[in-house]
N, C-alpha and C positions, 0 to 999 in steps of 0.2 A: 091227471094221473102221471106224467112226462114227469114232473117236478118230483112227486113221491117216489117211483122207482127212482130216478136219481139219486134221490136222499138212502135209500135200502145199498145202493152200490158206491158211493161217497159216506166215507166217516164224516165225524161229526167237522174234524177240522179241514173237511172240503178235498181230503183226498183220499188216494186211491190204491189198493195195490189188484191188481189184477193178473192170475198165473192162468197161462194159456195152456189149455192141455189135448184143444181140437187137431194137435199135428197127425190125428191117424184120420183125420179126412182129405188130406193130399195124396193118399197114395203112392206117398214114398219110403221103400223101404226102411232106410235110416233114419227117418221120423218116429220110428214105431222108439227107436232106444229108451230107456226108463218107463216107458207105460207100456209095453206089453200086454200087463197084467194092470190094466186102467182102475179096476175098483181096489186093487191092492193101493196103488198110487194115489185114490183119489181118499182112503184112509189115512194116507201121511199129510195129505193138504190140510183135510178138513181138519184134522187135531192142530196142526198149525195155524190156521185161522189167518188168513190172507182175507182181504175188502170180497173176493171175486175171484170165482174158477170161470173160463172161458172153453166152453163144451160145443160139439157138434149136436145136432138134435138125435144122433140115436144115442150117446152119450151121457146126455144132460139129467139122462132117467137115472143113471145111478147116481149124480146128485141129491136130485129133487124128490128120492124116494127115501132118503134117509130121515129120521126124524130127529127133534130138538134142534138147535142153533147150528144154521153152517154160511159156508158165503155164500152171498147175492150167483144167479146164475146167469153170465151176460153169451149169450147164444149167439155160435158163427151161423151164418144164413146163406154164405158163398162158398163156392170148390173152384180152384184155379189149379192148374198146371205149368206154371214158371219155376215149380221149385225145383226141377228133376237136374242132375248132376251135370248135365250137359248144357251149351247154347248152339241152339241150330236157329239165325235169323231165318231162316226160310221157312219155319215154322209158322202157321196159325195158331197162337195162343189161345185159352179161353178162360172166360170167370164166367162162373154158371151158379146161379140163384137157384135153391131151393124150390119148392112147391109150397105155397102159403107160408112164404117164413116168419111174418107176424101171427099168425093164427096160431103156428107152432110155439113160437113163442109166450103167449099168452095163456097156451095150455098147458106148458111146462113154467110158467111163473115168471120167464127170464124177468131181469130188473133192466135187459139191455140187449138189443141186436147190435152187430158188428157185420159190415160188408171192405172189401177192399176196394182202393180206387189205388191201381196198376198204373204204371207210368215205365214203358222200359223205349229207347229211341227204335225207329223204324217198325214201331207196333201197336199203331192207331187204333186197326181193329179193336184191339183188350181193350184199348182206354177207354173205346165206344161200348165195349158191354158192360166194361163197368160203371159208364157213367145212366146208362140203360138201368143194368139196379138198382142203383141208388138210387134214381128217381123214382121207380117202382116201388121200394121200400118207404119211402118219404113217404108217400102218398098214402101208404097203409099205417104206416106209424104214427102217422099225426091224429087219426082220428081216432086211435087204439090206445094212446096216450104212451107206444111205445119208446123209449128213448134210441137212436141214433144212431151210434157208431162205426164212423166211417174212419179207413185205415188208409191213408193216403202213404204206397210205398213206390219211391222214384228207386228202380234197379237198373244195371246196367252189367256186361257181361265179366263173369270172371273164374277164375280156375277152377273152383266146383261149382256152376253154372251161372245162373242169374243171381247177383248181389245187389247189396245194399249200394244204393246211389248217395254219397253221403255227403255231396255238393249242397252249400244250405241254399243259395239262389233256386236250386230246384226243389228241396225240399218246401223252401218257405212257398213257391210257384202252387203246388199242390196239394200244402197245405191248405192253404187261403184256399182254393177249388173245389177243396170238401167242406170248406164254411158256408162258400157258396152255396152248394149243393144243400146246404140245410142240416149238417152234422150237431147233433146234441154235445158229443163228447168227438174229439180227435186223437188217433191212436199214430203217432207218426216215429220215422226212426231218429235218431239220436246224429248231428251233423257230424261230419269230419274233424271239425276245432270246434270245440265244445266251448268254446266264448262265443262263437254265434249263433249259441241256442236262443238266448234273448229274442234274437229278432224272429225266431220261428213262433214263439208265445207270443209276440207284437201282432205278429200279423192273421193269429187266430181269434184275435180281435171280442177275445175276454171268453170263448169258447175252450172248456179247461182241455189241457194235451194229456193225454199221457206216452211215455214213451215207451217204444218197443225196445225189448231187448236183441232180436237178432240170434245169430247163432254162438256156440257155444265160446265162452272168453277164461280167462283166468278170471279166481274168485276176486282178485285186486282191482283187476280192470272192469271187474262188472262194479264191484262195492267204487270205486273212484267215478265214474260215470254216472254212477245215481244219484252220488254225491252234488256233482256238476250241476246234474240237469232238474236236479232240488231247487239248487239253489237260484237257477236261472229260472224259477219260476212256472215247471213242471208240474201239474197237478197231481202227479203219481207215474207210473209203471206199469207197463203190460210184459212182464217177464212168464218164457214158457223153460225152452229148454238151458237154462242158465239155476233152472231148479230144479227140473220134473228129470235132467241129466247128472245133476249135483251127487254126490253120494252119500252126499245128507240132506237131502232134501226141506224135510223137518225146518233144522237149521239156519238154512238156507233163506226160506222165509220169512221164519223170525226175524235173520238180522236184516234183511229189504227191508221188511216194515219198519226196524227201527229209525231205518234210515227216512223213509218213507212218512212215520207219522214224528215220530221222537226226535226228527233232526238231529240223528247219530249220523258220526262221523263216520269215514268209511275204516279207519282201522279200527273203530269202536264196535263197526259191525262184523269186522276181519275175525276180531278174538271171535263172535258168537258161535262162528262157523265150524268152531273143532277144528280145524287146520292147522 
């Protein structure tokens, strides 16, 4: 069953676009922007038709009650607090697992669980819970025939708090950790020099990547980055607020997938945008 939901959350041509819309399960205010009103937002997705909405489980229910064709639903299973505006090292971070998050998942259909593996310096603790769920999750996925999804994010501190670590030696480090760890599918962030993406899909060692999008960029720099990391051999996108904050949402999608499955260029997908 591992191989079949894959196939329900992978097009035919092996990839992926995946819009993440779980950001009102952090509990940070400014997350809440563009979905406020989550089932109004998750009407502009579904007509848009993305691979994959990625939902929290009390969430997922406005997906998975709608009927006729919509996308695969790849269900978050963790809550972490690294995202808050500030860094205070003295802090005890945490990443906290759900209650039954394969069961939950099973009962809402997902095609796909998603957990993070944390990596920020001086904060052993998190990396030990998260490596704690993952293992916990393995072990209920495999015989549930659930697929995987481990999100290997290396952060490090910066002016609106914990950012993206975008050194590829520690990306590619962590990557590789949640191969380890038994990862179906890897969700990892996008490097610093986008010519050493390569080596981050080498060393997932044929486990497909998809990339994160991150926080919010110009439509150029998001369309030129997808571009990149296409062609470096990416099996798709996990773009959240790069759409679900776009002001065409819609649009917005469309032209990622073109990018995504059509091998459109990024100004090919620029025009799609209305801009």
């Amino acid at each position: 069953m591992t191989a079949a939901r894959i196939n329900r959350l992978f097009a035919a041509d092996a990839r992926c676009f995946d819009v993440a819309v779980d950001h009102g399960f952090f509990g940070e205010p400014r997350f809440l922007t563009g979905i406020e009103d989550l089932e109004a937002a998750l009407d502009v997705l579904v007509e848009a038709a993305p691979d994959a909405i990625q939902l929290s489980p009390g969430s997922a229910r406005l997906l998975q009650r709608r009927k006729g064709r919509k996308p695969a639903l790849v269900l978050r299973t963790d809550v972490a607090d690294v995202y808050g505006p500030a860094v205070d090292p003295k802090r005890r971070y945490f990443s906290e697992l759900v209650a039954e998050a394969v069961e939950q998942a099973l009962r809402l259909d997902a095609a796909c669980v998603v957990v993070n593996l944390l990596w920020i310096e001086g904060q052993s603790g998190l990396h030990r819970e998260c490596l704690r769920n993952i293992a916990a999750l393995k072990s209920r996925c495999e015989p549930a025939g659930m697929p995987l999804m481990v999100e290997p994010l290396a952060m490090q501190p910066g002016a609106g708090g914990y950012e993206v670590n975008g050194d590829a030696e520690r990306i590619r480090a962590i990557v590789r950790q949640g191969v380890e760890l038994g990862a179906d599918i890897i969700k990892a962030d996008p490097t610093d020099n986008l010519d050493d993406y390569p080596s981050v899909i080498e060393v997932a060692g044929g486990v497909p990547v998809l990339v994160r999008g991150g926080g919010r960029a110009s439509d150029e720099e998001v369309m030129l980055r997808t571009e990149a990391v296409m062609r470096a051999g990416a099996a798709g996108i996990v773009y959240g607020r790069n759409v679900i904050q776009h002001e065409r949402p819609r649009e917005m999608t469309r032209a990622l997938m073109a990018i995504v499955h059509d091998g459109a260029s990024a100004d090919a997908a620029l025009a799609m945008t209305g801009g």
